[in-house]
C-alpha positions in Angstrom: 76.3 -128.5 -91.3 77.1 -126.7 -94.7 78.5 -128.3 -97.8 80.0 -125.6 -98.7 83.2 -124.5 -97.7 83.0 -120.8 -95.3 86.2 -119.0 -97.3 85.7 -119.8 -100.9 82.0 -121.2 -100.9 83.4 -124.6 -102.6 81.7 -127.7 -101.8 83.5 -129.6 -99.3 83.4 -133.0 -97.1 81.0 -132.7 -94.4 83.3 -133.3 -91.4 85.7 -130.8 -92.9 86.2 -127.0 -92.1 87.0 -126.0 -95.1 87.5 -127.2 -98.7 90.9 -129.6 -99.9 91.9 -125.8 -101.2 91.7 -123.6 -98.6 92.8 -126.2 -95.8 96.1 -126.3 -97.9 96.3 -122.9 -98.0 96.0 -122.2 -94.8 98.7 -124.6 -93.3 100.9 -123.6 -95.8 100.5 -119.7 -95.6 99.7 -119.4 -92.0 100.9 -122.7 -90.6 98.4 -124.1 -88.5 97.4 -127.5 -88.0 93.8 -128.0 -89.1 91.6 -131.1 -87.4 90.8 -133.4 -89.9 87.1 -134.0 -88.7 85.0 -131.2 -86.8 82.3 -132.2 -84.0 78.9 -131.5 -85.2 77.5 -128.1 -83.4 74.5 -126.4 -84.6 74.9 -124.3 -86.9 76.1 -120.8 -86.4 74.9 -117.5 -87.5 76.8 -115.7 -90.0 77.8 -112.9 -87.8 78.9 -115.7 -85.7 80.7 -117.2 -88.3 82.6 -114.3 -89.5 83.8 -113.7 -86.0 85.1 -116.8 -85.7 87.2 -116.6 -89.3 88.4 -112.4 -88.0 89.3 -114.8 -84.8 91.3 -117.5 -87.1 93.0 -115.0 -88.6 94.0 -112.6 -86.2 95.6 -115.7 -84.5 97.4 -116.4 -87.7 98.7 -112.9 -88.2 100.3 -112.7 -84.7 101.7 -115.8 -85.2 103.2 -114.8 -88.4 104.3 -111.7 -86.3 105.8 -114.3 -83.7 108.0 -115.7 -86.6 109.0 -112.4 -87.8 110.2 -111.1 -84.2 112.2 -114.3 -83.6 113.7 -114.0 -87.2 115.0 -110.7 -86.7 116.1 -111.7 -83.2 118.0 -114.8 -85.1 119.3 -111.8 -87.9 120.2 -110.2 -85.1 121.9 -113.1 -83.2 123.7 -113.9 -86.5 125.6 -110.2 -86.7 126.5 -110.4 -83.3 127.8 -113.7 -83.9 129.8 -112.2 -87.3 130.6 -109.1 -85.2 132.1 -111.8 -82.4 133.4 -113.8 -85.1 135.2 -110.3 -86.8 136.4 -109.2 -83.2 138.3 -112.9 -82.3 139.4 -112.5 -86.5 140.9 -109.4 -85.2 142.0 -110.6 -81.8 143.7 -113.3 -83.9 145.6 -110.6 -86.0 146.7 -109.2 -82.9 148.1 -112.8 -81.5 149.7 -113.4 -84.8 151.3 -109.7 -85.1 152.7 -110.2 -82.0 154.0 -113.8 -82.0 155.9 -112.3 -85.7 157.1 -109.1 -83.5 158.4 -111.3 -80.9 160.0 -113.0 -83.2 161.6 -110.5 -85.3 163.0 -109.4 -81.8 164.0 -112.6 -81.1 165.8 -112.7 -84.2 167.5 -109.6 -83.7 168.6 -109.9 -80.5 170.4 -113.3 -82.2 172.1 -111.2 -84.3 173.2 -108.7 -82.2 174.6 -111.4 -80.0 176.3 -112.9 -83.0 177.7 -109.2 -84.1 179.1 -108.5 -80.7 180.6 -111.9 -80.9 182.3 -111.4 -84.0 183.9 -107.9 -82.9 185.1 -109.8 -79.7 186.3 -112.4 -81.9 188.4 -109.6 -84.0 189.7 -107.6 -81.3 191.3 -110.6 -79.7 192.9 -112.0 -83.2 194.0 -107.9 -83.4 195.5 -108.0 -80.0 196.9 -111.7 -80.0 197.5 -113.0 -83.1 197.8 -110.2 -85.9 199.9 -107.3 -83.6 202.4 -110.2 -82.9 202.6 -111.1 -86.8 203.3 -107.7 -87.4 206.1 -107.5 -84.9 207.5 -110.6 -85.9 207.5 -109.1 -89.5 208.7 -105.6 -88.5 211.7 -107.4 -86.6 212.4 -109.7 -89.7 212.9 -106.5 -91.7 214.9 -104.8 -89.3 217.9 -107.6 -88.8 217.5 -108.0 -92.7 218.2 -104.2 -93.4 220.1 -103.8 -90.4 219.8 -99.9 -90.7 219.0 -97.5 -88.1 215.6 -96.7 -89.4 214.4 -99.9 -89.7 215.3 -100.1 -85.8 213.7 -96.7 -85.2 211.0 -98.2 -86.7 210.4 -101.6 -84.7 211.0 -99.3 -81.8 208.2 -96.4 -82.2 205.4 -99.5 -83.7 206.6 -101.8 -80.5 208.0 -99.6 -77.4 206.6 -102.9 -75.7 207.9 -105.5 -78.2 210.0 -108.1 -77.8 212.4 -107.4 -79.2 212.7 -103.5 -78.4 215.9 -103.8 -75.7 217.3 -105.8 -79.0 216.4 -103.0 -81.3 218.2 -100.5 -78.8 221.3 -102.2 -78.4 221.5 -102.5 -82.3 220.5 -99.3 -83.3 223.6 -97.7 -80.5 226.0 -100.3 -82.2 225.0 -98.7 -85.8 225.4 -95.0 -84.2 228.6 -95.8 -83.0 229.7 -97.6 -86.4 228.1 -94.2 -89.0 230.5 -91.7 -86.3 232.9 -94.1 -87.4 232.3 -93.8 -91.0 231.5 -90.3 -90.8 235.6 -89.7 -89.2 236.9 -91.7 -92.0 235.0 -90.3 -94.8 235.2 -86.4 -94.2 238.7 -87.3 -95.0 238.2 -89.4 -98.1 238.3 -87.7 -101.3 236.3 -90.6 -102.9 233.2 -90.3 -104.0 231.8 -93.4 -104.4 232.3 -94.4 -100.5 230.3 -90.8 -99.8 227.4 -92.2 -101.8 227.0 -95.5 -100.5 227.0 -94.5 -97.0 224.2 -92.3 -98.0 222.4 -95.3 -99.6 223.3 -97.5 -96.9 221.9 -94.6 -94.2 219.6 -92.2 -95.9 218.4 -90.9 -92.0 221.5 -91.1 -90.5 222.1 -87.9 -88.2 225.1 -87.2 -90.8 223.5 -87.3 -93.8 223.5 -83.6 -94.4 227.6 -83.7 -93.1 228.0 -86.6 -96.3 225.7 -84.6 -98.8 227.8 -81.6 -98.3 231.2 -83.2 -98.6 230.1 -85.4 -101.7 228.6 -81.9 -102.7 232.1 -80.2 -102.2 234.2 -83.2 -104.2 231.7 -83.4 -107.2 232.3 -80.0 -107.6 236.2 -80.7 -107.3 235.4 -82.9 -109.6 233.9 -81.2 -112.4 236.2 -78.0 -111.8 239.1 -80.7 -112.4 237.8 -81.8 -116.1 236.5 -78.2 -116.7 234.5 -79.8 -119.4 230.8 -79.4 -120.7 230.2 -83.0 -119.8 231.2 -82.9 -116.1 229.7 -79.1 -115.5 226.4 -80.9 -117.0 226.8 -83.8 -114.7 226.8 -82.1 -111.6 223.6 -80.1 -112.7 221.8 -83.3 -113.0 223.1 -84.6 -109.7 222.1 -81.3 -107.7 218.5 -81.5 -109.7 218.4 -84.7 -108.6 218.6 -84.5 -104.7 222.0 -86.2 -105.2 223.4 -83.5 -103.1 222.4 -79.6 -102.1 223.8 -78.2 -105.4 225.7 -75.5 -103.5 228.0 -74.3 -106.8 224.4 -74.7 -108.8 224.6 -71.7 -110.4 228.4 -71.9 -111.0 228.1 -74.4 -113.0 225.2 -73.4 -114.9 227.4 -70.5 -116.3 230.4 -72.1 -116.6 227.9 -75.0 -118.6 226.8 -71.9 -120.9 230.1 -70.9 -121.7 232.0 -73.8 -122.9 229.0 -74.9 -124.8 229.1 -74.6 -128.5 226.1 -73.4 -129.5 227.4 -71.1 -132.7 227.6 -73.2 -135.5 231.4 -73.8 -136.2 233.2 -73.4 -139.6 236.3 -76.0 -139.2 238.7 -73.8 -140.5 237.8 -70.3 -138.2 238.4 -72.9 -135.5 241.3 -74.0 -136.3 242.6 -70.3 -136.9 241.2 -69.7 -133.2 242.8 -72.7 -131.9 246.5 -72.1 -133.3 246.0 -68.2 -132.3 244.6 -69.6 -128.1 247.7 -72.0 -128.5 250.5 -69.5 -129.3 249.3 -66.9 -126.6 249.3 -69.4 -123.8 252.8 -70.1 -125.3 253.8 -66.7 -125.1 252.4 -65.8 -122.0 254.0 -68.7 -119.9 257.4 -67.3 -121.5 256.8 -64.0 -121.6 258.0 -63.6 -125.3 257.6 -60.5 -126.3 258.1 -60.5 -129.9 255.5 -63.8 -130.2 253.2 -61.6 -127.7 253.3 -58.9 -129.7 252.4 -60.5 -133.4 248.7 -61.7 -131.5 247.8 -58.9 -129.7 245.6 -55.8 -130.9 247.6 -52.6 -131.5 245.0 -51.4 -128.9 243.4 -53.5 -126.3 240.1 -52.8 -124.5 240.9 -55.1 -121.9 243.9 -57.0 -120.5 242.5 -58.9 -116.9 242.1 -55.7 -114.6 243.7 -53.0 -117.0 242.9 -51.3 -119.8 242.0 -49.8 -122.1 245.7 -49.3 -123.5 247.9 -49.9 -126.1 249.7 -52.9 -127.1 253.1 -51.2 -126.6 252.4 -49.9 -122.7 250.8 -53.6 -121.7 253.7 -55.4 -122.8 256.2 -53.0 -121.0 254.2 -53.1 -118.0 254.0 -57.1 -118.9 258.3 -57.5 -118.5 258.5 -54.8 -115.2 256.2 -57.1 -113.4 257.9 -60.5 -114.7 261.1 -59.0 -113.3 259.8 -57.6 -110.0 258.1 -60.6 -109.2 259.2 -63.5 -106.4 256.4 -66.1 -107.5 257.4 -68.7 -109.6 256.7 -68.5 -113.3 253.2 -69.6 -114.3 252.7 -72.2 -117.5 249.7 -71.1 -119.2 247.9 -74.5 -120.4 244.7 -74.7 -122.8 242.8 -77.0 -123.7 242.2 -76.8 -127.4 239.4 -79.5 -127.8 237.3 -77.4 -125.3 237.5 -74.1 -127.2 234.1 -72.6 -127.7 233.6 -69.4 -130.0 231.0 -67.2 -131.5 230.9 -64.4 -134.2 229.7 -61.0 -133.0 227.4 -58.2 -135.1 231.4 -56.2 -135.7 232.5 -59.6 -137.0 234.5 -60.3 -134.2 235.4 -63.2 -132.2 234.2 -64.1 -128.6 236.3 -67.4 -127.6 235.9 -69.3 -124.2 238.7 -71.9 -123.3 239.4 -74.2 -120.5 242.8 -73.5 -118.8 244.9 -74.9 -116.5 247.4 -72.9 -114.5 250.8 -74.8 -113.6 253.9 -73.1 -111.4 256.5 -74.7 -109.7 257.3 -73.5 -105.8 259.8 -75.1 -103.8 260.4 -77.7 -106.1 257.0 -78.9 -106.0 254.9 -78.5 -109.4 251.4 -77.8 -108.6 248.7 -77.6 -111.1 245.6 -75.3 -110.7 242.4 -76.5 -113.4 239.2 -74.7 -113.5 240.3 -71.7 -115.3 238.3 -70.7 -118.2 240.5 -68.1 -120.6 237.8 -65.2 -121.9 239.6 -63.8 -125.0 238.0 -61.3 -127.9 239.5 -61.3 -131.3 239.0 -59.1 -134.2 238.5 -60.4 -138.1 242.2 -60.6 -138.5 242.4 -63.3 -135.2 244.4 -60.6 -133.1 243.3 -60.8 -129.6 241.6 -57.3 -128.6 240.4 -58.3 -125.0 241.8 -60.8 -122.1 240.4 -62.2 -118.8 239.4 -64.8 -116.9 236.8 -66.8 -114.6 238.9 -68.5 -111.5 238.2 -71.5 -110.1 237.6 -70.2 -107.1 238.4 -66.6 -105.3 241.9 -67.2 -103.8 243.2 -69.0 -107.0 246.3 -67.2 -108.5 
């Protein structure tokens, strides 16, 4: 047997194959156990040596192809096993997404439950507790303003109430007591009761009866003091829904008329005055000679005549006086109330308040409301005579 060693042609040990080298070599690269002695054979040829070294490592090649199969068998093993391991990750997913959606239902159906709880709850404090507060409240403030509409009131919110055959009996005693008011006060000629019963009932059925009589005696009223201040009073009341301001626009005008709006010089006023004073005088007495020093020689206007001389007016003045069967009418003024204003011809336009006073059947009645119209020239002689009535029929 050769020293030498077959692969590299190193020496070697004589029961060995192959050298320390190439023994090392070979179990490392091709791993395969190598005897540590060999059996003495005769020696080979070389053509029988080299088919024995193809042989060697033919078998160490597929055995190396051995390892490479099962490796990729184990590669592929291992990405089925991630692939398995992916598909329970995602199975897992699944579990947990649908443990968190059964939950989330879970959760809402608590809260729905608790919702539906709650509007139970409130609909049967609504219906039990709170309606009967508010009837015991509504009640409360119908017996403390003891007025029909705070009974009309309890009675449409409650037609099942408690308290509504109550509420009917009270609100037919009230009826009963404003027809009793209502008889007693469309004879009264106060005022004051008119307006409280309105306060007292502002929806009774005779409201409108009570605004038109306290409407009626305001006017009265004002008429009576035939004054700026009262005409101006009832203006406010009618604006104010006091009343229906049915003699509105009377007492606008009237308002207009006896306010001074001209500037005044004291002594053209006093002039006027004495001149208003001395023909109301005159009038009354039917003096003729006073009569005749304050009028115009000619007069434009004299009530419904005119125009016409001084001369023929106070003729026609004395025949009337003398046919006449009324009694004989006093002519009063008042003075403070005269109002006056210059004209472009330097003329005088003068409004006063009168009253009217006769005496029939030995009963003296007095007439206010009368407002004298009179026109005077520069020299304070009265050129034009007429009157606003209080009302149509007044004499």
């Amino acid at each position: 047997m050769s020293h030498h060693c077959p692969l590299c042609g190193k020496e070697k040990c004589k029961e060995s194959l192959f050298c320390d080298s190439c023994a090392k070599k070979i179990r490392t690269e091709y791993e395969l156990d190598l005897p540590q002695q060999v059996q003495l054979t005769p020696l080979l040829s070389t053509d029988k040596l080299s088919d024995t070294r193809l042989d060697a490592l033919t078998g160490a090649d597929l055995e190396q192809k051995q390892n490479e199969e099962a490796d990729e068998v184990n590669a592929d093993s291992s990405v089925e096993n991630q692939n398995g391991i992916r598909q329970n990750a995602d199975h897992d997913e699944s579990v947990v997404e649908g443990n968190s959606n059964r939950k989330t239902l879970r959760r809402i159906r608590r809260i729905a439950i608790l919702l539906l709880l709650l509007i139970v709850a409130f609909f049967l404090y609504n219906e039990l507790i709170r309606k009967g507060n508010l009837e015991r409240s509504s009640w409360d403030a119908a017996i403390k303003t003891n007025s029909v509409t705070g009974y009309l009131q309890y009675i449409e919110k409650f037609p099942d109430g408690l308290h509504f055959a109550d509420a009917q009996v009270a609100l037919m005693q009230l009826k009963a007591d404003e027809a009793e008011q209502w008889e007693w006060l469309k004879k009264s000629d106060r005022v004051t009761e008119l307006r409280d019963f309105l306060e007292q009932n502002p929806e009774s059925n005779y409201t409108p009866l009570v605004k038109r009589r306290l409407d009626s005696l305001t006017w009265m009223g004002a008429l009576h003091s035939n004054t700026v201040a009262a005409y101006y009073d009832y203006m406010l009341m009618a604006e104010s829904g006091g009343f229906n301001g049915d003699y509105l626009a009377e007492a606008e005008t009237r308002y207009r008329q006896l306010f001074q709006t001209y500037p005044v010089d004291q002594n053209t006023l006093d002039s006027i005055r004495s001149v208003v004073n001395g023909f109301s005088s005159a009038l009354s007495s039917l003096d003729h000679a006073k009569l005749e020093s304050l009028l115009a020689p000619r007069l434009q206007r004299y009530y419904f005549r005119g125009p016409l001389v001084r001369e023929r007016l106070l003729g026609e003045l004395l025949i009337d006086a003398a046919r006449s069967t009324e009694p004989p009418i006093a002519y009063v003024p008042d003075l403070e109330g005269v109002q006056y204003e210059k004209t472009l011809e330097e003329n005088y336009r003068v409004n006063v308040p009168l009253l009217k006073s006769f005496t029939g059947e030995g009963i003296e009645e007095q007439i206010p409301g009368y407002i004298l119209h009179l026109e005077m020239d520069r020299f304070f002689q009265i050129s034009t005579v007429h009157e606003t009535k209080p009302f149509p029929s007044a004499p």
